[in-house]
C-alpha positions in Angstrom: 120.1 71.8 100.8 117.0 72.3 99.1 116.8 73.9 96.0 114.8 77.5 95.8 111.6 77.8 95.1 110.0 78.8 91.6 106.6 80.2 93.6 109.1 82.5 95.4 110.0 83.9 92.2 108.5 87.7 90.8 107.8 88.1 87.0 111.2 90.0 86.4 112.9 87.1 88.4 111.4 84.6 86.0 112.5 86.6 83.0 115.7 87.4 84.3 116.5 83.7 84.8 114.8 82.6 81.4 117.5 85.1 80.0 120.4 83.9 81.9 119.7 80.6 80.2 119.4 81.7 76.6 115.3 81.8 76.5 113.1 84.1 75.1 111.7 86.3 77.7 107.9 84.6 76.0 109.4 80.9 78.1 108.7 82.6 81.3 104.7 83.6 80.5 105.0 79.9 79.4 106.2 78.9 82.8 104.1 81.1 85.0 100.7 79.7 83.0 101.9 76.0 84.4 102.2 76.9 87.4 99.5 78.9 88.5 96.9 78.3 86.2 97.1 74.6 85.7 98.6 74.0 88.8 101.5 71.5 88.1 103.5 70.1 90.6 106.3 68.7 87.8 108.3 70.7 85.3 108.0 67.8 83.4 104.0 68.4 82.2 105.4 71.6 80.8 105.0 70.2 76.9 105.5 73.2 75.1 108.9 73.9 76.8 111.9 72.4 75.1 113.4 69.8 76.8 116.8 71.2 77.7 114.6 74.0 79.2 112.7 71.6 81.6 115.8 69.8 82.4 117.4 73.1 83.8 114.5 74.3 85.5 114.3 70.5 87.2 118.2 71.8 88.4 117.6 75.0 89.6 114.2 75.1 91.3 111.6 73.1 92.8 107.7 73.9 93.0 106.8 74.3 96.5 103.8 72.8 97.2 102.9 72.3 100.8 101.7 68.4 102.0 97.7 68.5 102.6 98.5 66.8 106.4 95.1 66.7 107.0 91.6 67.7 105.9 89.0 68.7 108.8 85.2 69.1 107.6 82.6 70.6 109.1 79.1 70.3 109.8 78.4 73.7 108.0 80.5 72.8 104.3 84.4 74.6 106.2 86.9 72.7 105.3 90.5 73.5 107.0 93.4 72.2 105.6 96.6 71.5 107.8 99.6 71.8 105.7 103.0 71.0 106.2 105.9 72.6 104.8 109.3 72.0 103.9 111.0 72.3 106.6 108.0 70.8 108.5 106.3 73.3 110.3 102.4 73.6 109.7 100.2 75.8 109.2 96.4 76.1 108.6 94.1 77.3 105.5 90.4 77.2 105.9 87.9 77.0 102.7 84.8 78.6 103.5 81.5 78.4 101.7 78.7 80.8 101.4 76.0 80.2 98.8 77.2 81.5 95.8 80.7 82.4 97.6 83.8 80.3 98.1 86.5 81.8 100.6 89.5 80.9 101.4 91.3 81.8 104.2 95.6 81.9 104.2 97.9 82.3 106.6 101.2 84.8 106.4 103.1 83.1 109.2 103.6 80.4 111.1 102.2 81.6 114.5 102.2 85.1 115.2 104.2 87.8 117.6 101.1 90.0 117.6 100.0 88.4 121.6 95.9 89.4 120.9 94.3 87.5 124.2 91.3 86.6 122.0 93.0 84.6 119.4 94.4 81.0 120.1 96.8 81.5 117.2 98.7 84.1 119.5 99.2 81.2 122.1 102.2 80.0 119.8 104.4 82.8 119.3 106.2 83.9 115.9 107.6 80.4 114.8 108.9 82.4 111.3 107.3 84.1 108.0 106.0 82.6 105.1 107.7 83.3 101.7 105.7 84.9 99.0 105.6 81.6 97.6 104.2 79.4 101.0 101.1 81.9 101.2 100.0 81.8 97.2 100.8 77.6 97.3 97.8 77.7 99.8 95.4 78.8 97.1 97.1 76.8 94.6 96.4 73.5 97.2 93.3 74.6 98.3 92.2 75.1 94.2 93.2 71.4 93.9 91.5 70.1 96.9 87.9 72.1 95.7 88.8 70.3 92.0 88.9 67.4 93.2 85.6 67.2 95.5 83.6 69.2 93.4 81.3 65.9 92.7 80.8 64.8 96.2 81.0 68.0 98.1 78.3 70.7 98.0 78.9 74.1 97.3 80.5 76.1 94.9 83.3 74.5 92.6 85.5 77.5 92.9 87.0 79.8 94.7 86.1 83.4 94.6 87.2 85.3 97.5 90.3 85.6 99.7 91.5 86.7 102.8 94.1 87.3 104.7 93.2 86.5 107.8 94.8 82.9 108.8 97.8 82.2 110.8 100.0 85.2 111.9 99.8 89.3 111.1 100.0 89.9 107.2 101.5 93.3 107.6 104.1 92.4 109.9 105.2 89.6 107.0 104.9 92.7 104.6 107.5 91.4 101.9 105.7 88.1 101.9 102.2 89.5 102.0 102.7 91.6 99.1 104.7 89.7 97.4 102.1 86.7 97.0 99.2 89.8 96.0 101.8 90.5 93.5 101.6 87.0 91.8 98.0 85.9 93.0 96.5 89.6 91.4 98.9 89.8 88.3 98.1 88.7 84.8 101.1 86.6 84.6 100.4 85.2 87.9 96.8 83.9 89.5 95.0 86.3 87.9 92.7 86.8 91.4 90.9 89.8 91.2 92.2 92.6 93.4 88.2 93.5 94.6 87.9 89.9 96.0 91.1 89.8 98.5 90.9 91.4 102.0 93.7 92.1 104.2 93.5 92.1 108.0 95.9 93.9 110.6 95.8 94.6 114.0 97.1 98.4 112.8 100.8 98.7 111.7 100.2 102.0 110.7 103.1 102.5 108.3 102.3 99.2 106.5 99.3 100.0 106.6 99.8 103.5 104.3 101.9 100.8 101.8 99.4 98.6 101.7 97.2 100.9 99.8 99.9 102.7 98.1 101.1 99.4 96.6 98.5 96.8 96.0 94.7 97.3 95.5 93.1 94.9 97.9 90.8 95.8 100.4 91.9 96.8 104.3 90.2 95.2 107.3 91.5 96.5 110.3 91.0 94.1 114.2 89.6 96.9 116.1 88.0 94.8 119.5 87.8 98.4 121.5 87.4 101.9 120.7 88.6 102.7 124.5 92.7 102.7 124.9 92.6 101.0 128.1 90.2 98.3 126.9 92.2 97.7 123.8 95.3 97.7 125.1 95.0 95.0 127.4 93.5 92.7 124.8 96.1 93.9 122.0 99.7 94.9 122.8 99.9 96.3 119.5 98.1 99.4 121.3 100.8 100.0 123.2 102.9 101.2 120.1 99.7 102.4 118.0 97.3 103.9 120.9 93.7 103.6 119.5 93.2 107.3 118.7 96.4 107.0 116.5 95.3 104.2 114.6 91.4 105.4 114.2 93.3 108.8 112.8 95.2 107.3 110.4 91.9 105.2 109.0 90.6 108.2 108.6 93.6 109.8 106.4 94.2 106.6 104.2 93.5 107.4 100.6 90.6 104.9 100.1 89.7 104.4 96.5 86.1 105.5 95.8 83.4 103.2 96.6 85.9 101.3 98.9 85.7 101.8 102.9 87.5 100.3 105.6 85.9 97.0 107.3 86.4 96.8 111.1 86.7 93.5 112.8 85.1 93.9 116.4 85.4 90.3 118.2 82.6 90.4 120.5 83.9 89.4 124.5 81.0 89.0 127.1 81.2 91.8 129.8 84.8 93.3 128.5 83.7 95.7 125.2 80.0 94.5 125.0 78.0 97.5 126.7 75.8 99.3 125.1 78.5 102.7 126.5 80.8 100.8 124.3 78.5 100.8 121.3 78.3 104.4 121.7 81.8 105.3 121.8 82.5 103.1 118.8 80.1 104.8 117.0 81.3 108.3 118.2 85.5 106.8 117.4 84.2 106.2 113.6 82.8 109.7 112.4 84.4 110.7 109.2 86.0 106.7 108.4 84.2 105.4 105.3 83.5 101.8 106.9 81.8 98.8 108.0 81.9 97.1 111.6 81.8 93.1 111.5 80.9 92.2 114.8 82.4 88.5 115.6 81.2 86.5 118.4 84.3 85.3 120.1 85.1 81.7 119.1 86.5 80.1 122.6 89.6 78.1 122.2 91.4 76.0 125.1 92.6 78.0 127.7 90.6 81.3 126.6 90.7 83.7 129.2 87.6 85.6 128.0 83.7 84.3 127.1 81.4 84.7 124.3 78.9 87.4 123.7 75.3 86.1 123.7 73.1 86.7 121.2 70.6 89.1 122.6 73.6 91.4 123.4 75.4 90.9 119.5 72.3 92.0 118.2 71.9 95.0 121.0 75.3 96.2 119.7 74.7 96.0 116.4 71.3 98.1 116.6 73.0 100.8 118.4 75.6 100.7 115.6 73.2 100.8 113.2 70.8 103.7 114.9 74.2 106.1 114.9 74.2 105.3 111.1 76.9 103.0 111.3 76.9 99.8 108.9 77.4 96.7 111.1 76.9 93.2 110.3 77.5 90.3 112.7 79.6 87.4 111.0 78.4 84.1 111.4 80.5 81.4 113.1 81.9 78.9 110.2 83.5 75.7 111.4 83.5 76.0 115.4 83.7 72.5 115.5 86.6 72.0 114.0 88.3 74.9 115.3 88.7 76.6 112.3 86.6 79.6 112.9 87.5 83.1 113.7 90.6 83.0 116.2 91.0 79.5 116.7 93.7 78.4 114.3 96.9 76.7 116.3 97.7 74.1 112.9 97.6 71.1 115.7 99.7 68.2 114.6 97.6 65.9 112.0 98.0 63.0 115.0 96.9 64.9 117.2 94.1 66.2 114.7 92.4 62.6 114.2 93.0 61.6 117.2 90.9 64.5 119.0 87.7 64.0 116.5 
């Protein structure tokens, strides 16, 4: 049986367990700075821990890095990582660049139960949650992988923005989710600034409320349709959380000043695309401080819907725009190697070369 994971473990689970075995609570700061600040994957490069220290932390934990199975590049800088855990299932991270801007992308699950028809990732089902310590080991892999290409590969040389939008619904996986913010945010931890993460959910309202009551990231929400109907049959999650029930708890959420909800509309040719549709999105988001990202729909194998053309994106958005709504239209990043918007399934790394 494998041993439990030190990445799993909060601050006052570090300290406890430094006490337990006769250390100064001090060891555990010690600790933490190893691991998530220089990254080691061996309690051994931990030099200014005595030695009877290391040797007990060798027989009680293990740091759970995930294998890089593959690495998938694009023609546009993405790089998507397919990673394998321990008990071998896989999951996919995606580093995206942007000028001065480095993203990365994490997942929260491995699949997802949420059923969306526009996402591929929804094809797989819920194979199981990622521990707190699974989600923040993707930044900690991903911060490896940008080290060591920063002399060949263009771009910046660190990473400056997350997101939680990968693999799987963060705020059903709320322990997880919150508990990786906990350690990626914290001064002990990461030290990722709370300003640069963004959260994304289909609309679990009560998680929703808890996100905000107990982190300080920022809240995307997957709208796709203002209209119940329309909504609904893209995402079953409006069968629990009708549309007007979600858009009225947007508009209760205590938002921090100069923070405003962003709304995720993935743009499907002929279904939510009309300029009626503009309109009533525009009308559905009086009184929400926000932003609407329109994203062209990123086909996937076996899509049932088509893409948005350009003329009508940028129709859409100038309707948007004229109601005095702030919409931007978010570019495409890594289409070709399906690691865009929707269109992560972690394929087997086989499978992976074998398809390029």
């Amino acid at each position: 049986m494998a041993l439990p994971d030190i990445l799993d473990l909060s601050r006052p689970d570090l300290e406890a367990w430094c006490s337990a075995h006769g250390a100064p609570s001090y060891r555990a700061a010690q600790i933490a700075t190893w691991l998530y600040r220089h990254g080691v994957r061996d309690f051994a490069a931990m030099k200014n821990l005595p030695a009877e220290l290391r040797d007990a932390l060798v027989g009680a934990f293990r740091i759970g890095w995930p294998e890089v199975a593959h690495v998938s590049r694009s023609t546009d800088g993405t790089r998507k990582m397919l990673l394998r855990l321990d008990d071998g299932a896989t999951i996919e991270s995606v580093l995206i660049p942007d000028v001065e801007r480095l993203t990365l992308c994490v997942s929260t699950q491995v699949g997802c139960a949420m059923g969306c028809g526009f996402c591929a990732t929804a094809t797989l089902g819920l194979g199981r949650h990622l521990r707190r310590g699974e989600i923040v080991a993707q930044l900690l892999a991903a911060r490896a992988l940008v080290t060591a290409e920063a002399e060949t590969h263009d771009g910046p040389e660190r990473i400056t923005n997350m997101v939680f939008m990968g693999m799987g619904e963060p705020l059903h996986n709320y322990t997880g989710t919150v508990g990786a913010i906990d350690t990626l945010t914290s001064s002990w931890g990461v030290e990722f600034s709370h300003r640069r993460i963004t959260v994304s959910t289909v609309g679990l309202l009560p998680e929703m409320h808890r996100l905000l009551a107990d982190t300080q990231v920022n809240l995307a929400v997957s709208l796709t349709a203002a209209d119940q109907d329309v909504r609904r049959g893209l995402m079953p999650i409006s069968k629990k959380y009708p549309v007007e029930q979600l858009l009225a708890t947007c508009r209760e959420l205590p938002l921090p000043r100069r923070k405003r909800i962003t709304f995720e509309y993935v743009m499907l040719a002929g279904v939510n695309d009309a300029p009626a549709q503009a309109r009533t999105l525009a009308q559905s988001l009086v009184g929400i401080r926000c932003k609407v990202n329109l994203i062209p729909f990123n086909p996937f194998p076996g899509a049932a819907y088509g893409r948005s053309d350009d003329v009508t994106v940028a129709r859409f958005q100038d309707m948007l725009r004229n109601a005095g709504v702030h919409a931007t239209v978010r570019e495409s990043r890594g289409p070709d190697i399906a690691a865009a918007c929707g269109q992560l399934v972690a394929e087997d790394a086989q499978a992976a070369e074998s398809s390029r």
